[in-house]
Residue, then its C-alpha position, 0 to 999 in steps of 0.5 A: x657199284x657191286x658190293x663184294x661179299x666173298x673174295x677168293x684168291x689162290x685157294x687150294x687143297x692137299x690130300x696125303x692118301x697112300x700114294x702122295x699128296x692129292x691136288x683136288x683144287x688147285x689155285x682157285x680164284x673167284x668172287x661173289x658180289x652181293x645179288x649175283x649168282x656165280x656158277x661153278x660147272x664141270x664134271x664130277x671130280x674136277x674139285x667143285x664140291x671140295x671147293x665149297x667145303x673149302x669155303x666153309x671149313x668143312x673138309x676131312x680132317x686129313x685134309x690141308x686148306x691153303x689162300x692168299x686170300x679167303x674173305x666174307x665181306x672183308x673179314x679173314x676166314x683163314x684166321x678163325x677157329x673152329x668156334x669163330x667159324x662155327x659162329x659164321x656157318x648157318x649165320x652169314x653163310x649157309x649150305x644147301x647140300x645135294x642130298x637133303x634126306x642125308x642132310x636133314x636129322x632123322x630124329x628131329x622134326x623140321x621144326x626143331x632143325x629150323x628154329x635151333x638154327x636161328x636161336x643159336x645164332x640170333x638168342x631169339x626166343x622160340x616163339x620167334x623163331x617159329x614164326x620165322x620158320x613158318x614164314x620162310x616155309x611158306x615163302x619156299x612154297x610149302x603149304x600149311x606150313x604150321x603143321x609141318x613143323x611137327x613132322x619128320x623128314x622121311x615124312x616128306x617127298x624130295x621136292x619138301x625136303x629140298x625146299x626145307x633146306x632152302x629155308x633153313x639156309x636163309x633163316x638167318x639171313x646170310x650174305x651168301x649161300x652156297x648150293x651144291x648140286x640141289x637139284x641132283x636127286x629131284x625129277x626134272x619137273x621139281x628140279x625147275x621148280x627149285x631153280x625158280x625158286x632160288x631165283x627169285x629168293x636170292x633177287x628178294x633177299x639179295x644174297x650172293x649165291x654160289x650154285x654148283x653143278x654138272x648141268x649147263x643147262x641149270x648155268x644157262x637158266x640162272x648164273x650171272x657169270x660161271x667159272x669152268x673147272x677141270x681137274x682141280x683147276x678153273x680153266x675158264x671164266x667170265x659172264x654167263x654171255x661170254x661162257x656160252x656165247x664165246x667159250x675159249x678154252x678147249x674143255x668148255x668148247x667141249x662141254x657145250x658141244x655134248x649138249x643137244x641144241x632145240x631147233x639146231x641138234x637135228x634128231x638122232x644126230x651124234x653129240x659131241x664127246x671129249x676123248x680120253x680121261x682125267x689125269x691123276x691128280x696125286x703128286x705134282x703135274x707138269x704144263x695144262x691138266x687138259x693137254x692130253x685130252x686136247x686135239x689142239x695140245x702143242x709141246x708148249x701146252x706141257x713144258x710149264x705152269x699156265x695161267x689164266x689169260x685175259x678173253x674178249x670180255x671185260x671180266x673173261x678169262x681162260x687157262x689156255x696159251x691160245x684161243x681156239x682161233x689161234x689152235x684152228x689156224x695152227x692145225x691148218x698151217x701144220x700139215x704145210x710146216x710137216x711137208 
């Protein structure tokens, strides 16, 4: 049996800004299990990165973080202070965050950010700490790892930086990371290269991972199961096989048709699109956020709240009152009602 490391349940988030309260996530529901990777997809806005900084108690100040449930292997995350959090953050859960050069102090070197991390939480002594540095390093792929210790960020490319941030994420040790888009800013060939890398430190050390992200095709490669977000709310989820084998809900359908398909995508051939724009999420919202992108959309798909309905697999589930097969049959049979 799976042992269950994160447990989420009816998270969401509120935002005052001068024209109402912002809904950015929405009644958000997953889980991570120990060695499995959860990938969280959709396109920019849709609330994924604001999700992370839910988990990790890291949102703007203004901002309003509610869960019927948010707990790290059982432990009650919405009942901690600040100091019982910072405790937490760096220790059993870590961040990557998309931009290590943003991420990374300037004014210290690589080595002083990485041994102060596992002293603060750990109390080892800085001989130690070093060692564990220079190991992890070296197991991230970093050569002559030693004398990297005693240089600067904006002393290394990209692909180093990135590949520190991994390290400093694991110096602890931590039951989950999460990695928000951390191949953004590389080029493709060292975007590879850090998703392998994750990869295989993730089965080694058997941490949950959290990995969001745009790219399907990133999902493809590495998520054991993924969850579909769109305006806040995840519309559709389940395992990787399912998602790309069987997707149900008209925005995943749409999303992996705008991806080319080698052998199949003949060249120079259109990809797909979804028409239209992201509702506004400021102020309460009536019926599915997608309706009015979706050429299946009926009257019912706007007259109330819709949840999420059980798929074909045994984990599957989506935000829609019908599965594409039924929207199909339906656009058939309506010419016959209208004549």
């Amino acid at each position: 049996m799976s042992e269950r490391i994160l447990e989420v349940s009816g998270l969401s988030v509120e935002i005052p800004v001068p024209s109402g309260l912002l809904h950015p996530v929405q009644d958000v529901s997953f889980h991570v299990d120990r060695g499995e990777t959860l990938a969280i997809v959709g396109e920019s806005g849709c609330g994924k990165s604001l999700t992370s900084l839910a988990l990790m108690d890291l949102l703007p100040p203004k901002a309003r973080r509610q869960a019927r449930k948010l707990e790290l292997e059982g432990r009650d995350l919405t009942s901690l202070g600040e100091r019982q959090m910072s405790d937490l953050r760096g220790d059993r859960m870590s961040m990557i965050f998309q931009e290590p050069m943003t991420s990374l102090n300037p004014a210290y070197t690589i080595g002083d950010q990485l041994i102060e991390a596992m002293r603060r939480h750990r109390g080892v002594s800085v001989a130690e700490a070093r060692d564990r540095a220079v190991w992890l390093l070296e197991k991230v792929g970093i050569t002559a790892a030693r004398g990297r210790l005693g240089q600067y960020p904006h002393q290394l490319s990209g692909g180093l930086r990135q590949r520190v941030m991994i390290a400093m994420a694991l110096m602890c040790g931590p039951d989950l990371i999460i990695a928000d888009e951390p191949t953004t800013a590389l080029d493709v060939t060292i975007q590879a290269q850090i998703l392998h890398l994750l990869a295989d430190l993730q089965r080694e050390f058997q941490t949950g991972l959290i990995l969001i992200t745009h790219d399907l095709g990133v999902v493809a490669r590495v998520a054991d199961r993924v969850a579909v977000m769109y305006a806040g709310q995840i519309v559709e989820e389940g395992s990787a096989r399912d998602i790309f084998q069987a997707p149900t809900h008209p925005y995943t359908q749409g999303l992996l048709d705008c991806i080319p398909i080698p052998g199949k995508t003949a060249r120079g051939a259109h990809l797909g699109s979804i028409p239209g724009i992201v509702p506004s999420l400021v102020g309460e919202m009536q019926g599915c956020h997608f309706a009015d992108r979706c050429r299946h959309a009926r009257g019912l798909c706007r007259a109330g709240a819709i949840g999420l309905r059980e798929g074909a697999g045994q984990s599957h589930r989506y935000r829609c009152i019908q599965s594409l097969a039924e929207a199909a049959a339906h656009l058939i049979r309506e010419p016959e009602a209208v004549g």
